[in-house]
C-alpha positions, 0 to 999 in steps of 0.5 A: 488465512490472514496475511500482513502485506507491507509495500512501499511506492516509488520514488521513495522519499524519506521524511516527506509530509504529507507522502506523495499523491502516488502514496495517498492514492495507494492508501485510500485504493486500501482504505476504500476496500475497507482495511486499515493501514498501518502507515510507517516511515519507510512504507504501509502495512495492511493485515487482513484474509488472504483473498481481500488483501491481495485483491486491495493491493493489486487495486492499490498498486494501480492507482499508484501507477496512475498517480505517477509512481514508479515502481511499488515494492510488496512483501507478504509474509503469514500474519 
């Protein structure tokens, strides 16, 4: 079953270029998985088999922890 997760790292910051190291972190755990992100203005979009996504995102959860986030907000809906 594909799905399309969307998340966003906190503290959020609009506008800021390049994102925070929390941010960078989250993307390359998704990277490093072998997905590609869709990355916007107010968070990152992954699509991808249900298994393999939901995996990447616990994985890229963490590391944004371990980076110094606060919270990351997710929202998975069916692609």
């Amino acid at each position: 079953m594909q799905i399309r997760a969307e998340f966003t790292v906190y503290p959020f910051r609009e506008g800021e270029d390049p994102p925070p190291g929390y941010v960078q972190a989250a993307i390359g755990a998704l990277t490093a998985a072998g997905l590609d992100v869709e990355v916007g203005l107010l968070g990152q979009v992954v699509t991808g088999e249900s298994a393999e996504v939901l995996e990447a995102l616990r994985a890229a959860e963490q590391a944004a922890l371990d980076a110094g986030a606060t919270r990351v907000a997710v929202n998975v809906e069916l692609a």
